[in-house]
C-alpha positions in Angstrom: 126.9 118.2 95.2 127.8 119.6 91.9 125.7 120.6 89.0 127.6 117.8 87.1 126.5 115.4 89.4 122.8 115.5 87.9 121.7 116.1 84.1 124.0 119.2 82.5 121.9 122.4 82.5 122.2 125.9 82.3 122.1 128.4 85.2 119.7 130.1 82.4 117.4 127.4 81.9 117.1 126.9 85.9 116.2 130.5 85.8 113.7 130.5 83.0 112.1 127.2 84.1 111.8 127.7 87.7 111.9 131.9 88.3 108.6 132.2 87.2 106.6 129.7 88.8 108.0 130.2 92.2 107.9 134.1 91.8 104.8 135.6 94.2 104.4 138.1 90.9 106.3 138.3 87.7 108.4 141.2 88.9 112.2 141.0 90.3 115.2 143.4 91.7 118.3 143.0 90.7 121.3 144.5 92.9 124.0 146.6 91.7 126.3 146.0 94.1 127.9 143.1 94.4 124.6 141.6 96.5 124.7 144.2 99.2 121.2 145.2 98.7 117.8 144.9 96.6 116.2 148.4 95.8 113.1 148.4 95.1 114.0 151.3 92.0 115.7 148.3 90.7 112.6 146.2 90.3 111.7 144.8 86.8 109.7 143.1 85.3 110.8 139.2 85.3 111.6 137.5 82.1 112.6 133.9 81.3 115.8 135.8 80.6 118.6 135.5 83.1 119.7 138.3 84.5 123.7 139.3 84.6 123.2 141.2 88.1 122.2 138.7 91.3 118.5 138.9 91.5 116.1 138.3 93.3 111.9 137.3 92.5 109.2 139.1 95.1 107.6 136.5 97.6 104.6 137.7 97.2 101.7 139.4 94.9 99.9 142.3 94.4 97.0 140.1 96.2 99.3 139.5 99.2 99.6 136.3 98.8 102.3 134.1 98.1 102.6 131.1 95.8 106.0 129.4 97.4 107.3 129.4 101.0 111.1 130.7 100.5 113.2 129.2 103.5 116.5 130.7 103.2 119.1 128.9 105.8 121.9 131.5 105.9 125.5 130.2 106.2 126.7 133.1 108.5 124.7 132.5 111.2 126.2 129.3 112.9 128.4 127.8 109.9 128.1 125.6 106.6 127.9 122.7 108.7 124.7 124.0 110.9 123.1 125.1 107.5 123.1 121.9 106.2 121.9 120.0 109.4 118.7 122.3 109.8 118.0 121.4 105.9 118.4 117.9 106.0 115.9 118.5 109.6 113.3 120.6 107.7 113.3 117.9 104.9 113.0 115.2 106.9 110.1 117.0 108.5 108.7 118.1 105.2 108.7 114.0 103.9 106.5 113.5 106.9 103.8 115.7 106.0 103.9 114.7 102.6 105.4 117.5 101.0 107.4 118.5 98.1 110.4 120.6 97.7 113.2 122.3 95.6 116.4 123.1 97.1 119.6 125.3 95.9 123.1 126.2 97.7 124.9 129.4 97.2 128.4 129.2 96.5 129.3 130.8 100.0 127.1 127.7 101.8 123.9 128.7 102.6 121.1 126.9 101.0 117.4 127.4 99.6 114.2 125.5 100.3 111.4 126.7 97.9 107.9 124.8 98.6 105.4 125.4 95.6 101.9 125.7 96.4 98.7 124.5 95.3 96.7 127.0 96.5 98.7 130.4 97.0 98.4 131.6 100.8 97.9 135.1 102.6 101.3 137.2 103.6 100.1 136.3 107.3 99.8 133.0 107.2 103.1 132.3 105.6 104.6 134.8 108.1 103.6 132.4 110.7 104.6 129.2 109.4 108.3 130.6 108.5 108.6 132.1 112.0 107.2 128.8 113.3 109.7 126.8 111.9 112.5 129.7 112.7 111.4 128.9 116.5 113.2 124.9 114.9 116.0 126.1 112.8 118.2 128.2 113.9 119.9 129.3 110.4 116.7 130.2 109.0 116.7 133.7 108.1 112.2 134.4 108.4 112.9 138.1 107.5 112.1 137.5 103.8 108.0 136.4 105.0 108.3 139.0 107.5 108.1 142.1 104.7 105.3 142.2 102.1 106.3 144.4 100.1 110.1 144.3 99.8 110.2 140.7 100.5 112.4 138.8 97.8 115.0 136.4 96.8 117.5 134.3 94.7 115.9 131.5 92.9 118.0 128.8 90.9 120.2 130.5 88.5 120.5 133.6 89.2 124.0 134.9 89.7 125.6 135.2 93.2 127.8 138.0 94.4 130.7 135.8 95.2 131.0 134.8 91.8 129.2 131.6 90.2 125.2 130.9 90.5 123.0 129.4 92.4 123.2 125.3 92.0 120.3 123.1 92.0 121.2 120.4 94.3 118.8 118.1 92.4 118.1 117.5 88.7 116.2 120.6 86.6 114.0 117.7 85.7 112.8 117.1 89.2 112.7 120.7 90.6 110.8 121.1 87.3 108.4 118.6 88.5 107.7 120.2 91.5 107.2 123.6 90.4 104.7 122.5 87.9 103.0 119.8 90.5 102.6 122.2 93.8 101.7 121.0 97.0 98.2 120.8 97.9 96.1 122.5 100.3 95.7 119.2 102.1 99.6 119.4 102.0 99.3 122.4 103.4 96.6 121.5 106.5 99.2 118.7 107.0 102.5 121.3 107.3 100.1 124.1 109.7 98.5 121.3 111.7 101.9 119.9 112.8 103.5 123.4 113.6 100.0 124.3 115.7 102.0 124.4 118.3 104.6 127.3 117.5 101.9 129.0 115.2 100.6 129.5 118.4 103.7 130.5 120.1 104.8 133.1 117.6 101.4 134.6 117.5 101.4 134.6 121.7 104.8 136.5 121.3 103.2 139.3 119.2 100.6 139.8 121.1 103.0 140.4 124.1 105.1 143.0 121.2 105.0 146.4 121.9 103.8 147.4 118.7 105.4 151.0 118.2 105.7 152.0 114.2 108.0 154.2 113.6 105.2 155.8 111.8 103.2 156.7 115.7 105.4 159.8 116.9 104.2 161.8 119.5 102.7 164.7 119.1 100.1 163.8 117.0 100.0 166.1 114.3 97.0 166.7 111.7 97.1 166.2 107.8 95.0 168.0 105.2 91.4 166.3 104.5 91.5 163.4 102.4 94.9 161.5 103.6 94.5 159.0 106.4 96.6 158.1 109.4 100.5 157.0 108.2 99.6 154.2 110.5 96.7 152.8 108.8 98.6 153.4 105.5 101.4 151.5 106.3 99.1 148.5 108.2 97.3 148.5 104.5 101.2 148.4 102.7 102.2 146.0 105.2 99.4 143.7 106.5 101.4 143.9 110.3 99.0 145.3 112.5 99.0 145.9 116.7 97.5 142.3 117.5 96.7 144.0 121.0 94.0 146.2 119.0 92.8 144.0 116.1 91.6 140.6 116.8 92.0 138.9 113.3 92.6 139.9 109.9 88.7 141.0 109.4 89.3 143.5 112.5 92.4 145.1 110.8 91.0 145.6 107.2 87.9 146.8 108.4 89.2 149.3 110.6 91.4 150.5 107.2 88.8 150.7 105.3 87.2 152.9 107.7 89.8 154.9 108.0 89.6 155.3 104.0 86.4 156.4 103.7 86.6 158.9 106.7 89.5 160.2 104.5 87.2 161.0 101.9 88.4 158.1 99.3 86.3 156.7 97.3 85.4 153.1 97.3 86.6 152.5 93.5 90.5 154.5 95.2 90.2 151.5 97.6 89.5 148.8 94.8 92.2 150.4 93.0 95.0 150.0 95.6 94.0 146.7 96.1 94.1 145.6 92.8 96.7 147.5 91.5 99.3 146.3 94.2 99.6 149.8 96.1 98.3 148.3 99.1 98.5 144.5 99.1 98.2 144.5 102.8 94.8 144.9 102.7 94.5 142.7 99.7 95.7 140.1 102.1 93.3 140.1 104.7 90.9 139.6 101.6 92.7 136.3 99.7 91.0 134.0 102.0 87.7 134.8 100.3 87.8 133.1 96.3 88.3 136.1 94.2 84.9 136.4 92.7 84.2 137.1 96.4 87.3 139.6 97.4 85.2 142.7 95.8 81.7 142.0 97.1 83.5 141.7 100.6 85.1 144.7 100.6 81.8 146.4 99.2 79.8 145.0 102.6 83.0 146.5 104.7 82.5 149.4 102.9 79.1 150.0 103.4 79.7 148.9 107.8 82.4 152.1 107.3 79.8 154.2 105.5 77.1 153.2 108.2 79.3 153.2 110.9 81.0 157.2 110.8 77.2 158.2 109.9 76.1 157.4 113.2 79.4 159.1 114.6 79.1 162.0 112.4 78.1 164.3 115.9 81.8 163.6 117.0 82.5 166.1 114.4 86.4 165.3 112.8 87.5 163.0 116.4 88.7 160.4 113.9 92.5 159.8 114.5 92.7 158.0 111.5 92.9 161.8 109.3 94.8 164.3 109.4 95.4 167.5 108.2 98.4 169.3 107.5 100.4 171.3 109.6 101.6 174.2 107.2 99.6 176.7 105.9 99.9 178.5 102.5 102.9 181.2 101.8 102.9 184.3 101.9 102.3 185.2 98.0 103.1 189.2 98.8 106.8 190.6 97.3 108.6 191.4 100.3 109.2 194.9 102.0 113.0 195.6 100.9 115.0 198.3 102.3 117.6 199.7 100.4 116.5 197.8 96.8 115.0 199.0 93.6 111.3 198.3 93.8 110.3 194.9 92.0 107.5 195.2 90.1 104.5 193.4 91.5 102.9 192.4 88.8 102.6 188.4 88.7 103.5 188.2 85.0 106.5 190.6 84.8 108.1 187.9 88.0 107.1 185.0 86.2 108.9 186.2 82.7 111.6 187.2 84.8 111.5 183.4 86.7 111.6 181.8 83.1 114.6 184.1 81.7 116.3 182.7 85.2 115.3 179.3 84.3 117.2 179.5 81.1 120.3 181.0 83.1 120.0 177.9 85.5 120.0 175.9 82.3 123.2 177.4 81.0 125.0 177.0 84.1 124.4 173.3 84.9 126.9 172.6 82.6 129.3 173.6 85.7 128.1 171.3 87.8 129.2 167.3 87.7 127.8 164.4 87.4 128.6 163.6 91.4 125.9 163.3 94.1 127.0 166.9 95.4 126.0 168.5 92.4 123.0 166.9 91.3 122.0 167.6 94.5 122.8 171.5 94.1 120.6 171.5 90.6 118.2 170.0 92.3 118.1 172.8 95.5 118.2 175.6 92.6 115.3 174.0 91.3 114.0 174.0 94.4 114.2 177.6 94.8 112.5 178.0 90.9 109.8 176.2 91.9 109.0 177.8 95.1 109.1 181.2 92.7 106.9 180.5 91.1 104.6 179.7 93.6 104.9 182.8 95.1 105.3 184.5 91.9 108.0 186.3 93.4 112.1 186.3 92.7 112.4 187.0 96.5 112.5 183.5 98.6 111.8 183.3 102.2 111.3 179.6 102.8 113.4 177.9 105.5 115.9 175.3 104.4 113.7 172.7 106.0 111.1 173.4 103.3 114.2 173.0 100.7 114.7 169.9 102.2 110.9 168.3 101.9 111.2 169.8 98.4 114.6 167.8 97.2 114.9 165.0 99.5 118.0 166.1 101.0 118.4 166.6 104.9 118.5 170.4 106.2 121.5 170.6 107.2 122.8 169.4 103.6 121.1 172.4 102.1 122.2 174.8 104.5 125.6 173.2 103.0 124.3 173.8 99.3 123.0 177.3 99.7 125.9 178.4 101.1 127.9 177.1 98.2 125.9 178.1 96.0 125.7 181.9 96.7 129.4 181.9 97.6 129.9 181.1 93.9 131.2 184.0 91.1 128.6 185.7 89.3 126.1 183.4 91.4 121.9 182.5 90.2 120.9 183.2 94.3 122.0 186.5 96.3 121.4 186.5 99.6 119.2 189.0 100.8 118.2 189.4 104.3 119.9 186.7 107.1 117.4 184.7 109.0 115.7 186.4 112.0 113.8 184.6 114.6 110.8 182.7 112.7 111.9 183.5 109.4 114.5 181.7 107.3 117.1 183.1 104.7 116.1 185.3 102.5 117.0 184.9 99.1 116.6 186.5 95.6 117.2 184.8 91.9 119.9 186.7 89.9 120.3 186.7 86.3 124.4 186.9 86.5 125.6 189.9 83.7 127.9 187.1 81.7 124.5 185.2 80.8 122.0 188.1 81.1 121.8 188.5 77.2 122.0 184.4 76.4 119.1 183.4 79.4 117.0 186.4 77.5 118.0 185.4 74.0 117.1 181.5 74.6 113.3 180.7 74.0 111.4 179.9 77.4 111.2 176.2 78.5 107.5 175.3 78.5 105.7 173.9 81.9 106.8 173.5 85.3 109.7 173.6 87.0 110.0 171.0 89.3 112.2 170.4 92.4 112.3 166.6 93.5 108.9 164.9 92.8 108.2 162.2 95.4 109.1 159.1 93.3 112.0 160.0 92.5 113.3 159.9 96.3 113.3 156.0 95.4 114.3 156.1 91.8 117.2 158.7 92.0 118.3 161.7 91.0 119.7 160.8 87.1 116.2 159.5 86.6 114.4 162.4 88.1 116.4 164.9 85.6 115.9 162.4 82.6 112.3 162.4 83.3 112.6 165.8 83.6 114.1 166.3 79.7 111.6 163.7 78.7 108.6 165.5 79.8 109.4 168.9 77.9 110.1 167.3 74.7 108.4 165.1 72.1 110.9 162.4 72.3 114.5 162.3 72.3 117.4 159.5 71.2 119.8 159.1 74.4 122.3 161.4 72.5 120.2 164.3 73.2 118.8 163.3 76.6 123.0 163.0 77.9 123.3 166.9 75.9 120.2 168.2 77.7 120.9 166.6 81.1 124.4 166.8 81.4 124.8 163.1 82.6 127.3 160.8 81.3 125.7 158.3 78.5 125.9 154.8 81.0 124.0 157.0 83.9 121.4 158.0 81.2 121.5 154.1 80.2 120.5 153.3 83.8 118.0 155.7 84.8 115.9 155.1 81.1 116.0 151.5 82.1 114.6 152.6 86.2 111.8 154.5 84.4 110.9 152.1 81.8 110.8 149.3 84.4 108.3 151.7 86.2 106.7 152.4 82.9 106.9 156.0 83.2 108.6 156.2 79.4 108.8 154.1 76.7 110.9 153.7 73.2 109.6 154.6 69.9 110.5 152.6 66.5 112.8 155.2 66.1 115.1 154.2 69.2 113.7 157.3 70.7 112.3 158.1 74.6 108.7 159.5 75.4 107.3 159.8 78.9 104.2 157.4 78.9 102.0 159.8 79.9 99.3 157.3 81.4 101.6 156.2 84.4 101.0 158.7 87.6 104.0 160.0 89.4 101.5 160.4 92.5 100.2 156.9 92.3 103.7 155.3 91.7 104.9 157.6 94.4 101.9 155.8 97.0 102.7 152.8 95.3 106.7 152.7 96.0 105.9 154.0 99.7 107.7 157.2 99.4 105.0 159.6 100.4 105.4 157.8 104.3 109.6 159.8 104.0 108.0 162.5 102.6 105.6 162.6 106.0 107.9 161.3 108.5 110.2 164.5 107.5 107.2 166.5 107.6 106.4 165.3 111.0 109.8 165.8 112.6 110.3 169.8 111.1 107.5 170.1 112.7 107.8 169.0 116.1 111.2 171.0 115.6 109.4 173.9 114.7 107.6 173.2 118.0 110.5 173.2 120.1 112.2 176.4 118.3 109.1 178.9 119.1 108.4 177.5 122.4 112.4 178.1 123.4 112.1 181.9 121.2 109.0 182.5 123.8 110.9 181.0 127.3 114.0 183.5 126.3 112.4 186.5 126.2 115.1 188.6 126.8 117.2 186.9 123.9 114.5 187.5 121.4 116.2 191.2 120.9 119.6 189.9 119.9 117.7 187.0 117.7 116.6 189.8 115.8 120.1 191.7 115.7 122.2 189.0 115.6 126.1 189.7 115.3 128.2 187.7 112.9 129.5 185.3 114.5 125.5 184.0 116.2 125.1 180.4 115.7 122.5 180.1 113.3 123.2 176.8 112.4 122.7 175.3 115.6 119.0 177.0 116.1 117.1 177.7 112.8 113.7 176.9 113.2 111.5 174.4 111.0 110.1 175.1 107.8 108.4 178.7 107.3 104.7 178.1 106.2 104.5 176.3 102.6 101.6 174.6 101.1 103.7 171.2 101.4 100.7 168.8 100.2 100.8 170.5 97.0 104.1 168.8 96.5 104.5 166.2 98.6 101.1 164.9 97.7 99.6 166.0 94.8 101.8 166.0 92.5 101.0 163.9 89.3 103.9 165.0 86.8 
C-alpha cells in the first residue's frame, strides 16, 4: 500500500514521532554512500530532525539492552513475494500472543517489523528470540540482534538509498499508538514461551560453535600490566561469549570482571565503562537486575574477584586474562655514523633542531593533496617527527612496521610512502643506512636549503607532534589533521582551519561535524571551533573499539618478527650476505617486524 492510502504525513514526522521511541539510545549513523554501509564515525546524536542521508537508529543502549525487537525481512534473499509471506506469518503469529506491532516497506521490497517494549530486554535475550524466529522465516536478516554494538537500522522515514523513504504501511496515528503503548512483559513471557522450543535450539547450536575470536591467535603473546586479555575485552564490548566455558550470563561477567581487577582497574574504571557505554556487554549481563541493583551487584562480583586472585596470589602473574607487551623501549642513544659530521648529543640542541624541521614539514604540506595517498604521506612524516622526538634524535631506526602501528597504514604501504618520500627533490627524510638483518631503515630529518632560512624564521609550533592517534583509525584522516589544528590554537573559523590544514572547505565541513558528533570540539558564539578539552581521545578510542586493530596489528608484527629471527638463526650461512646485501637483495619480501618501540605509549596511552 501507499502512504496515500492512510492519513497524509510526512516522512519527517514518521521520523520524529517514531525514531526516538524505537531507538535502543538516542544516537544514529547515517551512510554516506548511497546505503552501502553505517560507520560508526558517522554516528550522531538522533534528533526529531530527519536526516537527508539513509540512517539508521542503534538497537540497543549503553545498558545493553534494547527497547524494540527490529525484524528486518530482506527482499534479496528469496524475492518480494517471500518477504511478504514471512511478514504476514510472523504477524499472524505475533496476533496470537497478543502482541503489537509497527511495520514499514522499503522502496526496493523488503519490509520492517518493529515490536516496542514495555520493559526493555538484555542484548542476549533478543539475540535469541530474533534467531529463533530466523530458524521460521527465512528472509529474516537476525544479523542486526546479533551485534551490540554496531547493531542499527532504518526506522519509518528515513531516506532509502534507492531513492524515496521508508513507508509506513499503516496510519502514523496507529504506529504512533504503539510506540507510545509498548508491549508488556507479559507480552513478552507470551512471545519467549511459544518460541521455547527454538530458543532452545539456537542456544544447543552455540554450544556445539566452535567459538574461535579472531581476537585468540596463537602464540599467546603478553601485554604491559594493567590491559586485560583482547578476549575478555571484546566478550565485555560484545556480550558473545564461548557457551562451552561460561554457563550463563553471571559466569561470563564474573569472569570479566576478574579479569579487570587482575589488570589492575579499578572498580570505579569498571562502573565507568558500564555506564558510560564503552562496554555494554557487560552492562548486559547486569539489566536483569532493576537498576538500583546493577551497581551493588557488580560491587559483590567485585569483591568474589578481589577475594578470589588473593587466594591465587602464590600463582604469581598465571592469569591469561593480562598481558604485557611485547616491545621494549628504543634505543634513546644518537647512532654511531660513519662518514657524517658528528650530531650533537645534547637532547635540547635535537629537539630545537626537530621543531625547525617541524616547521619545514609545515611548509611543505602544501605539496601534497587532498587524496588518501598524501594524507597518508603527512601522516608517515609525522610519524617519523614523532618518533624523534621520542628518541630525541634526528636519526630514525624504527622498522616500517612500527610506522605502520603509528599511522594506521599497512607495512607494505609505508614501505611505498618512504620510498616516495625520500625519492622526492630537496626531500624532509635522507636515507641513511639500508636495513641490515634486525634493524630497519635508517633514516635522518633534513631541513632542505630552499626552506632552511623560512622553517628557522617561523616561530615553533607548541606541543606534540602527533602521528595517527588511535581514534582517529575510525574517524579518518581529515578529522585527525583538523583536530590536530584545533588543539594548537585557541579557536579558529573554518576559513583558517582549511588554510592551516590544507583540506578543501566541504572535507573540513565533514570532519568538524565527525568530531562534534564525538564531542571532541565544539562552536563558540563566534562561529568558531575549540577542542572540548574534557572528551578523552583514549577513552573514545576504548569506547569506538579501535584499540582491538591497534593490538591485532601488534600481535601479527610480532609473530612476524618471530618467524624473521627464527629463519635469520636456521640460515646461518646467509646471515653474512644479510649484512652485505647487494643491490638488487629482496628486502621487501623479508624485512623483519617492528624494531623495539615503547608501542603502549601510543597505542594506549594516549589521551590528546
Amino acid at each position: 500500500m501507499s502512504r496515500n492510502s492512510y492519513s497524509a504525513y510526512s516522512p519527517a514526522d514518521a521520523w520524529a514521532a517514531l525514531a526516538p521511541i524505537l531507538a535502543g539510545q538516542p544516537r544514529v549513523r547515517l551512510s554516506r554512500d548511497a546505503g552501502k554501509t553505517y560507520p560508526q564515525k558517522h554516528e550522531r546524536a538522533l534528533t526529531e530532525a530527519l536526516p537527508t542521508f539513509p540512517a539508521a537508529v542503534r538497537i540497543f543502549g549503553k545498558d545493553g539492552t534494547c527497547a524494540a525487537i527490529f525484524l528486518d525481512f530482506d527482499s534479496s534473499v528469496a524475492g518480494v513475494d517471500w518477504v511478504l509471506a514471512d511478514v504476514r506469518a510472523v504477524q499472524t503469529w505475533l496476533h496470537s500472543v497478543g502482541a503489537r506491532w509497527i511495520e514499514d516497506y522499503s522502496p526496493n521490497g523488503g519490509r520492517h517489523v518493529y515490536i516496542p517494549l514495555a520493559q526493555r530486554v538484555t542484548f542476549t535475550e533478543g539475540r535469541d528470540l530474533v534467531e529463533a524466529l530466523g530458524t521460521r522465516y527465512r528472509t529474516l536478516d537476525k544479523t542486526p540482534h546479533q551485534n551490540l554494538l554496531h547493531g542499527c537500522m532504518r526506522t519509518p522515514g528515513s531516506p532509502h538509498k534507492r531513492g524515496g523513504h521508508q513507508e509506513l504501511a499503516m496510519s502514523l496515528s496507529m504506529a504512533y499508538d504503539v510506540a507510545r503503548r509498548p508491549n508488556s512483559a507479559d507480552v513478552w513471557a507470551a512471545m519467549t514461551a511459544d518460541l521455547a522450543g527454538e530458543i532452545n535450539a539456537v542456544r544447543a547450536l552455540r554450544l556445539e560453535a566452535t567459538f574461535t575470536p579472531v581476537t585468540e591467535e596463537a602464540p599467546a603473546v603478553k601485554r604491559p600490566a594493567g590491559r586485560m586479555s583482547r578476549a575478555m575485552q571484546i566478550m565485555a564490548q560484545t556480550g558473545i561469549y564461548d557457551a562451552n566455558r561460561y554457563a550463563s550470563d553471571s559466569d561470563a561477567r564474573q569472569a570479566i570482571v576478574t579479569a579487570a581487577a587482575a589488570a589492575g582497574l579499578q572498580l570505579l574504571d569498571v562502573e565507568r565503562r558500564m555506564m558510560q557505554g564503552t562496554w555494554p556487554g557487560l552492562a548486559s549481563f547486569y539489566a536483569r537486575y532493576a537498576s538500583k541493583h546493577r551497581v551493588p551487584a557488580l560491587r559483590r562480583d567485585w569483591i568474589n574477584a578481589v577475594s578470589y586472585l588473593g587466594k591465587n596470589h602464590s600463582n604469581g602473574d598465571g592469569n591469561n586474562n593480562v598481558r604485557r607487551s611485547p616491545t621494549s623501549p628504543p634505543n634513546t642513544q644518537p647512532p654511531e655514523l660513519k662518514g657524517l659530521n658528528p650530531i650533537s648529543t645534547n637532547p635540547d640542541a635535537e629537539h630545537r633542531f626537530i621543531r625547525t624541521w617541524r616547521n619545514a614539514l609545515r611548509i611543505r604540506e602544501v605539496n601534497y593533496t587532498e587524496s588518501r595517498i598524501g594524507m597518508a604521506r603527512r601522516m608517515v612524516l609525522r610519524s617519523l617527527g614523532e618518533a624523534a622526538h621520542m628518541t630525541a634524535s634526528r636519526f630514525i631506526e624504527f622498522g616500517v612496521r612500527s610506522i605502520a602501528v603509528a599511522t594506521g597504514l599497512d607495512h607494505t604501504t609505508v614501505a611505498l610512502h618512504l620510498k616516495a618520500l625520500r625519492a622526492e627533490k630537496d626531500p624532509l627524510i635522507t636515507l641513511v643506512e639500508e636495513a641490515r638483518g634486525t634493524k630497519g631503515d635508517l633514516y635522518m630529518l633534513t631541513v632542505p636549503e630552499e626552506l632552511k632560512t623560512a622553517a628557522e624564521d617561523a616561530s615553533w609550533r607548541k606541543g606534540k607532534i602527533h602521528a595517527l592517534r588511535p581514534a582517529f583509525r575510525e574517524l579518518g584522516l581529515p578529522a585527525a589533521f583538523v583536530y590536530e589544528a584545533l588543539e594548537h590554537s585557541p579557536a579558529l573559523a573554518i576559513t583558517e582551519l582549511v588554510r592551516v590544514t590544507r583540506l578543501s572547505r566541504s572535507a573540513v565541513n565533514e570532519a568538524l561535524e565527525i568530531l562534534a558528533a564525538w564531542n571532541l570540539v565544539t562552536r563558540n558564539a563566534c562561529k568558531s571551533w575549540a577542542v572540548v578539552a574534557t572528551t578523552s581521545l583514549r577513552q573514545l578510542a576504548e569506547h569506538l573499539g579501535v584499540l582491538e586493530a591497534v593490538a591485532a596489528q601488534l600481535q601479527r608484527y610480532r609473530i612476524e618478527r618471530i618467524i624473521w629471527r627464527e629463519w635469520l638463526a636456521s640460515n646461518v650461512n646467509t646471515v653474512a650476505e644479510l649484512l652485505s646485501p647487494g643491490e638488487d637483495y629482496p628486502w621487501e619480501a623479508f624485512e623483519g617486524p617492528p624494531d623495539d618501540w615503547a608501542l603502549s605509549d601510543i597505542a594506549f596511552s594516549r589521551a590528546g
